[in-house]
VOMIVEX-977528 format. One line per field, with one value per atom (N, C-alpha, C, CB): x, y, z; residue number from 1. Coordinates in steps of 0.1 Angstrom, whole numbers. Last residue first. Glycine has a CB too. Layout:
BEGIN
px = [X/...]
py = [Y/...]
pz = [Z/...]
num = [NUM/...]
//
This chain:
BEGIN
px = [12/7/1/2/24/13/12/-9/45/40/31/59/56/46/43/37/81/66/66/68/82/83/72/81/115/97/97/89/132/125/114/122/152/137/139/134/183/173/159/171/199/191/186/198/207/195/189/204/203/208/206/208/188/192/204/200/200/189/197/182/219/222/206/243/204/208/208/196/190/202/210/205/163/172/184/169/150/160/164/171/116/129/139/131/91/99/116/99/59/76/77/76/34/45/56/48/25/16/24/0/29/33/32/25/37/28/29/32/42/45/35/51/38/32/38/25/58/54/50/65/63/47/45/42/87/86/71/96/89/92/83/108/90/77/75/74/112/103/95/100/131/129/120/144/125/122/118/130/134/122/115/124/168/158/141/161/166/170/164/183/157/151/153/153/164/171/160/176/153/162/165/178/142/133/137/122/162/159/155/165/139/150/152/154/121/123/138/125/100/113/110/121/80/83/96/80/55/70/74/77/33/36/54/25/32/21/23/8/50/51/35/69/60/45/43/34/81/85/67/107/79/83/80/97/63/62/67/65/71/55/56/48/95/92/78/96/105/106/101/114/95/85/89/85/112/105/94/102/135/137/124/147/125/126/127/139/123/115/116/113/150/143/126/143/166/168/156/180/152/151/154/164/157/145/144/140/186/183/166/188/194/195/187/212/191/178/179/173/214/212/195/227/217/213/212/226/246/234/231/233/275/261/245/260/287/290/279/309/283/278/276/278/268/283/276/294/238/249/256/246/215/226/233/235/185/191/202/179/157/171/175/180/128/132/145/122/115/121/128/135/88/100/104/100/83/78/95/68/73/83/73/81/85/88/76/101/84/79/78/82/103/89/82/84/128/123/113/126/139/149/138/166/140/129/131/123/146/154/141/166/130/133/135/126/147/140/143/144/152/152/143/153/158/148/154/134/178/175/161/190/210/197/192/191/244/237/221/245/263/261/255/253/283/276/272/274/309/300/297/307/310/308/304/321/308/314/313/303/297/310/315/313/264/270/286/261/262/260/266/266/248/266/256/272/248/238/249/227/241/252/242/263/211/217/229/203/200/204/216/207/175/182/182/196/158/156/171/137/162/156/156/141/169/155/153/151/198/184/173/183/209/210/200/223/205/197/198/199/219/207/199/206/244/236/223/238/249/246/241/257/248/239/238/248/271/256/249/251/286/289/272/308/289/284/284/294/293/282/279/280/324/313/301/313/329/335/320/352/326/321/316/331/344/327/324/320/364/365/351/376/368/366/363/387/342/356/356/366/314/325/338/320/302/303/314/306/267/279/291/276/243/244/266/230/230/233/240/239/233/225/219/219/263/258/246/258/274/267/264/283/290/274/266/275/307/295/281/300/319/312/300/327/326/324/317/320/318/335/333/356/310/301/315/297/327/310/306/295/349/350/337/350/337/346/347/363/327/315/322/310/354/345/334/342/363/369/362/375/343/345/356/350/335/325/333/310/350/358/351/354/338/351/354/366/302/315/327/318/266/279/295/278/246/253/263/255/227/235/237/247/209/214/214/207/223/222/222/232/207/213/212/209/189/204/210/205/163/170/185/162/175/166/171/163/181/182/176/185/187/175/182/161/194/199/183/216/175/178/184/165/183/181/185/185/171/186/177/192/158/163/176/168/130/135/146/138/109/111/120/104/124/123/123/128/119/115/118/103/144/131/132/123/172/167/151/179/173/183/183/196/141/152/160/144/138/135/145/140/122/128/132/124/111/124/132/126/84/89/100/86/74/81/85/91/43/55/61/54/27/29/44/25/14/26/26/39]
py = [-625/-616/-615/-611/-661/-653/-639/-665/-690/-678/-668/-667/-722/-713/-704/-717/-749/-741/-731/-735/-786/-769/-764/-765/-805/-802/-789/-801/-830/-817/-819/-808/-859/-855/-837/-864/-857/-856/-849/-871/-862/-851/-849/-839/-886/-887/-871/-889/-906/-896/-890/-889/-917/-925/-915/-943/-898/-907/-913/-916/-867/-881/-891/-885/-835/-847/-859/-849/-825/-822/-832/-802/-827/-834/-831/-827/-838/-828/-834/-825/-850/-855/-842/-870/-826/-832/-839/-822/-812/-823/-827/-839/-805/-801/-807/-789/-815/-820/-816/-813/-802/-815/-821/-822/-775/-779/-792/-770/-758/-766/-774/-772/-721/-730/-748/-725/-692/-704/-717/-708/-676/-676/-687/-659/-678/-667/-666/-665/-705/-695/-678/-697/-722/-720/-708/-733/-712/-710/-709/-716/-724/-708/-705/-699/-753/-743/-726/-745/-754/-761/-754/-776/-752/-745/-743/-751/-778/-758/-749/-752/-799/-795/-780/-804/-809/-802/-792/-798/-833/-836/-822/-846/-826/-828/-836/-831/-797/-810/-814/-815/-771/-778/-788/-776/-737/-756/-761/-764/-713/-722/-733/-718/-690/-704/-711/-714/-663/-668/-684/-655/-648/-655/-663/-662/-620/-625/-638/-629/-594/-607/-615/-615/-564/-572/-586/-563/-555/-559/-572/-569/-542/-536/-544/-534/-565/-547/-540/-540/-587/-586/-571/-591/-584/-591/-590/-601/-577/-571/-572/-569/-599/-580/-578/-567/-614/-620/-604/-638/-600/-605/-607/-619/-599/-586/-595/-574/-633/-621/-606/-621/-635/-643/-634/-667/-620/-618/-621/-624/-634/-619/-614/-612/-665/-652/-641/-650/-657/-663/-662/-679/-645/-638/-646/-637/-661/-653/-649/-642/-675/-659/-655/-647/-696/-697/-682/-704/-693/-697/-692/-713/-680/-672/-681/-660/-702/-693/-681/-684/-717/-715/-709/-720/-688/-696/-702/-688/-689/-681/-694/-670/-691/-695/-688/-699/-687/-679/-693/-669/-678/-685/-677/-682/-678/-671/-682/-662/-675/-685/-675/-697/-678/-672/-677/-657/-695/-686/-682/-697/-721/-707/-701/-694/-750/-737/-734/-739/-770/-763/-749/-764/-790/-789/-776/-803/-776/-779/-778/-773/-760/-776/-786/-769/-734/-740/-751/-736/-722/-727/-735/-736/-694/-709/-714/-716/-664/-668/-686/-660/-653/-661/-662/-668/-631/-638/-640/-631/-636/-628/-640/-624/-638/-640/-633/-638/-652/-643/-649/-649/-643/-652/-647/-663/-627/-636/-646/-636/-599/-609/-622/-614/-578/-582/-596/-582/-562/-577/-584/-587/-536/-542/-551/-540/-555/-544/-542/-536/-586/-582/-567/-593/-594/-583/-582/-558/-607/-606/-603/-620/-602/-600/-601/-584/-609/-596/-605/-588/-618/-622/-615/-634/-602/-616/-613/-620/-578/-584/-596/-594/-572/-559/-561/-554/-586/-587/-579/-602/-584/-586/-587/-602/-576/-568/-568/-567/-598/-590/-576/-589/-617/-620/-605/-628/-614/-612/-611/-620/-614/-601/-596/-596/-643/-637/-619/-641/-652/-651/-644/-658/-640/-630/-640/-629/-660/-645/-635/-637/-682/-684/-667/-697/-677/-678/-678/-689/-673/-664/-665/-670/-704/-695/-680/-695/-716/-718/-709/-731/-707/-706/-708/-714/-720/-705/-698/-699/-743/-741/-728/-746/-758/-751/-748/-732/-786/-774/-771/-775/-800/-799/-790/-791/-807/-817/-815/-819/-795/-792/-804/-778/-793/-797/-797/-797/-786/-803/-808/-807/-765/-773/-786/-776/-761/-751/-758/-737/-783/-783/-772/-783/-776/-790/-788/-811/-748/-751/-767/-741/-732/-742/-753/-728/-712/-723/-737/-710/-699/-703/-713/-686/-691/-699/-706/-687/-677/-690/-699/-686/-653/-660/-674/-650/-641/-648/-657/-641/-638/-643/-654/-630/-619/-635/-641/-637/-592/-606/-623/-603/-575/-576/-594/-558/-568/-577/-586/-567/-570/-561/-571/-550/-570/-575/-570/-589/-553/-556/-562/-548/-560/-553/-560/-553/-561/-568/-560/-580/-561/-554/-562/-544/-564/-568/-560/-579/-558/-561/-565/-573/-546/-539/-542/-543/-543/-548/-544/-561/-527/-529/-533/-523/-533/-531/-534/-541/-515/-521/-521/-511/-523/-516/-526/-512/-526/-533/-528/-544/-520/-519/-525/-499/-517/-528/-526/-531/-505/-500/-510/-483/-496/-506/-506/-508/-491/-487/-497/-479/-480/-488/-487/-488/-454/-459/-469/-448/-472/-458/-466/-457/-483/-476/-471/-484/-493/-493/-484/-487/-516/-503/-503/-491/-532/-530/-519/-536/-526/-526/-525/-540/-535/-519/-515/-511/-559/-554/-542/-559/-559/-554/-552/-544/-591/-576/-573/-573/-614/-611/-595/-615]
pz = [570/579/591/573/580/568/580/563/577/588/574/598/581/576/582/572/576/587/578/607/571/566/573/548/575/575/568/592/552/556/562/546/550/555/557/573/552/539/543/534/574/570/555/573/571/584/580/606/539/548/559/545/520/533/542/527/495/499/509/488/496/492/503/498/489/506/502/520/472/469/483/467/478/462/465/445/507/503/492/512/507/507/500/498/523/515/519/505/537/541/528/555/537/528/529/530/556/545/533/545/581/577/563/584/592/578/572/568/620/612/600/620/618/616/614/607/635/622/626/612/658/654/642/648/663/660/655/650/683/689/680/688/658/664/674/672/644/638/646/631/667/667/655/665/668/675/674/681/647/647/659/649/653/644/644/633/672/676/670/674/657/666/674/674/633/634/647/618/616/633/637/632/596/606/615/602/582/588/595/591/573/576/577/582/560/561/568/542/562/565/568/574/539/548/554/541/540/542/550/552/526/533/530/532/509/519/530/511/514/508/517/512/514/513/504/507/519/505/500/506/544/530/519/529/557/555/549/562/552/554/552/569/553/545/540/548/577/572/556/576/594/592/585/601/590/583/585/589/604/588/581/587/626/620/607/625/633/632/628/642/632/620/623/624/649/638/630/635/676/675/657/686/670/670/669/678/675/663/658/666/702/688/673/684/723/715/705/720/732/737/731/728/721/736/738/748/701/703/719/701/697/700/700/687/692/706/704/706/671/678/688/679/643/653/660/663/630/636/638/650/599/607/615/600/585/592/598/604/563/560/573/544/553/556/561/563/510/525/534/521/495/499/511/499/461/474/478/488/442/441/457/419/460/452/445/442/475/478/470/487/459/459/467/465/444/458/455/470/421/427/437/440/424/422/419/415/456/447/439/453/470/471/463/474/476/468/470/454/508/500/491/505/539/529/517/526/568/558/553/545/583/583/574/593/600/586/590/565/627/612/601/612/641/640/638/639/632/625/633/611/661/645/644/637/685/686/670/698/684/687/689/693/683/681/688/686/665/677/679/685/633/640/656/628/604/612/626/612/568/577/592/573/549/558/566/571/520/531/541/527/507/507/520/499/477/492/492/494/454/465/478/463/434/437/451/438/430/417/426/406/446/440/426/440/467/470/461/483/450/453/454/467/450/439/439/432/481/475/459/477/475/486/481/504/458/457/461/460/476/466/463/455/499/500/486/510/487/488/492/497/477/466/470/458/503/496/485/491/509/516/509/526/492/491/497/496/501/489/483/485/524/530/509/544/522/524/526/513/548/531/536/523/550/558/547/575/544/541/553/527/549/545/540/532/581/568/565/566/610/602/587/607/614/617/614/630/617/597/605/577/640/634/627/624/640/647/645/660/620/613/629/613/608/616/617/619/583/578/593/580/590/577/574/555/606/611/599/612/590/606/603/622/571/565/576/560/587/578/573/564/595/601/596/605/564/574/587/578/553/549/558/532/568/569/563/557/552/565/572/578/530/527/541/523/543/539/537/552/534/538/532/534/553/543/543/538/583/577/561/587/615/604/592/602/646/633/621/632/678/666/654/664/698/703/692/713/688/701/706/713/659/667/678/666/627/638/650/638/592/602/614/599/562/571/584/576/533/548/554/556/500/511/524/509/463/478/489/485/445/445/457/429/455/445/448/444/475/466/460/460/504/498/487/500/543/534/519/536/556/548/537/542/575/562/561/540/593/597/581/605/612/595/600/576/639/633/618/646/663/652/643/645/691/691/673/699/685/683/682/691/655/669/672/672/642/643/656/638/640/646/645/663/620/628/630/621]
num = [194/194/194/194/193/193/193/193/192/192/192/192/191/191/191/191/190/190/190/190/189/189/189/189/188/188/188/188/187/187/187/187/186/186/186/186/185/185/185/185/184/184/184/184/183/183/183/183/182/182/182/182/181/181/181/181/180/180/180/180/179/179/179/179/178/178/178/178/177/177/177/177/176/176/176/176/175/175/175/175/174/174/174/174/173/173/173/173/172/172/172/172/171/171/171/171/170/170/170/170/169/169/169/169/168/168/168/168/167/167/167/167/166/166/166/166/165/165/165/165/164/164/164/164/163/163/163/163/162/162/162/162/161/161/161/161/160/160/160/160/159/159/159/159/158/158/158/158/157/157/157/157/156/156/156/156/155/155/155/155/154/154/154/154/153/153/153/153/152/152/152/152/151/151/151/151/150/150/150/150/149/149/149/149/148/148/148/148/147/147/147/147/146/146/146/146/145/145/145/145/144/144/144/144/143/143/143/143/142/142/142/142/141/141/141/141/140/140/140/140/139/139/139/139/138/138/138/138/137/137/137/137/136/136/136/136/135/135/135/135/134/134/134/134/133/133/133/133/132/132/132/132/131/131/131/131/130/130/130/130/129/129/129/129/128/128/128/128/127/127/127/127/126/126/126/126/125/125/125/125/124/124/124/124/123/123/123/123/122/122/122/122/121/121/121/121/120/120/120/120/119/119/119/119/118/118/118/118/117/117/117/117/116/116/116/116/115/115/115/115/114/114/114/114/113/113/113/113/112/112/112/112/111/111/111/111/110/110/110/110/109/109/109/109/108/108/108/108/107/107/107/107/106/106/106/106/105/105/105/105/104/104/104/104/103/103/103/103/102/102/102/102/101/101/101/101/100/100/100/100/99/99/99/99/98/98/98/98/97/97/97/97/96/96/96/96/95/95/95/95/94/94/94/94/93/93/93/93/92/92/92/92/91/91/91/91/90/90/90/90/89/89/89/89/88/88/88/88/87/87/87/87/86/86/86/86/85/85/85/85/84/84/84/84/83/83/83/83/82/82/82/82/81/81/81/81/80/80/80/80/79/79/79/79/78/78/78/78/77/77/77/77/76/76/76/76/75/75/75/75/74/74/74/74/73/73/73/73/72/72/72/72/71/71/71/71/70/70/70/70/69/69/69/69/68/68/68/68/67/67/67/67/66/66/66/66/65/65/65/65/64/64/64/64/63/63/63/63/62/62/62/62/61/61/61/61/60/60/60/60/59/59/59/59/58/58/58/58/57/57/57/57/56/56/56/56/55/55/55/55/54/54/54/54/53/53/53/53/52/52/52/52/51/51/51/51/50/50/50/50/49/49/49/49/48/48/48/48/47/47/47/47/46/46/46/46/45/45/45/45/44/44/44/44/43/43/43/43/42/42/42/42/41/41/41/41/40/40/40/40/39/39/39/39/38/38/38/38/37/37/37/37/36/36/36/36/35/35/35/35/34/34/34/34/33/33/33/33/32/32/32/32/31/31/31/31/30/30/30/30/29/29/29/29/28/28/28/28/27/27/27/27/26/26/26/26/25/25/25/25/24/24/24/24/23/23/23/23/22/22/22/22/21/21/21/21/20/20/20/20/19/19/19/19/18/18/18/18/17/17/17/17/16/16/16/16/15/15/15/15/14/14/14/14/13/13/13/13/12/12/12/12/11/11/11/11/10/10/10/10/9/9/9/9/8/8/8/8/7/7/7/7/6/6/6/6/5/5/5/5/4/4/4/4/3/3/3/3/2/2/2/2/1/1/1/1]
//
């Protein structure tokens, strides 16, 4: 994967356990601020955004699932960025993952991304999951990065193939945590490498 030029850090790369803001030619992806759980409670609370997810939260799950997310990136240097159209705020979110080691595909790294739906159809969801996943290959030199989802979840499936990932048949798993006979249980999983 090449670097895009449009991307850029809004500070230098740095190992040390913080996390650049990064900016793409039409998006920011950011830290997350108090001002994010409001909006972030709308979008994961939304039954038509989570329609391929096995849940959709309360604004009380929500709350708890961002304070993970910043645990995340305060133990391990990397996660899951706030994702802000400029003057128009919160989005959704995108970033990298540690893979739950719950999941056959574990241990590696995942690249994770949701918006609203009022921002599908624009590109943003490529545009993000590509800087996210440079940013992954270039700072924090991961050698390979995977996303999984529901193997109905054809929008997503898309913007992997869109960003250069592989689908990897040979890796598909039943979701442990997706009640059996569930239409989203089935995962696939694609694959992207420097």
């Amino acid at each position: 994967m090449t670097r895009h030029p449009a991307t850029r850090y809004t500070c230098p790369p740095n190992p040390a356990r913080t996390m650049p803001d990064l900016v793409t030619s039409r998006l920011i992806l950011r830290s997350w601020r108090d001002a994010d759980r409001a909006p972030l409670a709308a979008i994961t609370g939304d039954p038509h955004t989570m329609r391929f997810f096995a849940i959709t939260r309360t604004p009380a799950q929500s709350d708890a699932w961002m304070e993970r997310a910043q645990a995340h990136i305060d133990r391990h240097g990397f996660g899951i960025w706030a994702a802000e159209v400029p003057g128009t705020g919160l989005i959704g979110f995108v970033g990298l993952s540690t893979i739950p080691p719950d999941l056959p595909v574990a241990p590696g790294v995942e690249l994770v991304w949701t918006l609203g739906a009022a921002w599908w159809g624009h590109g943003y969801a490529p545009e993000a999951a590509r800087a996210a996943a440079l940013d992954g290959f270039a700072r924090l030199g991961v050698a390979e990065i995977l996303a999984f989802t529901a193997a109905v979840n054809a929008p997503s499936r898309r913007v992997m193939e869109k960003i250069g990932m592989r689908y990897d048949p040979l890796a598909s798993f039943d979701h442990p945590r997706v009640p059996a006979g569930h239409v989203l249980r089935r995962h696939v999983v694609y694959r992207i490498k420097e």
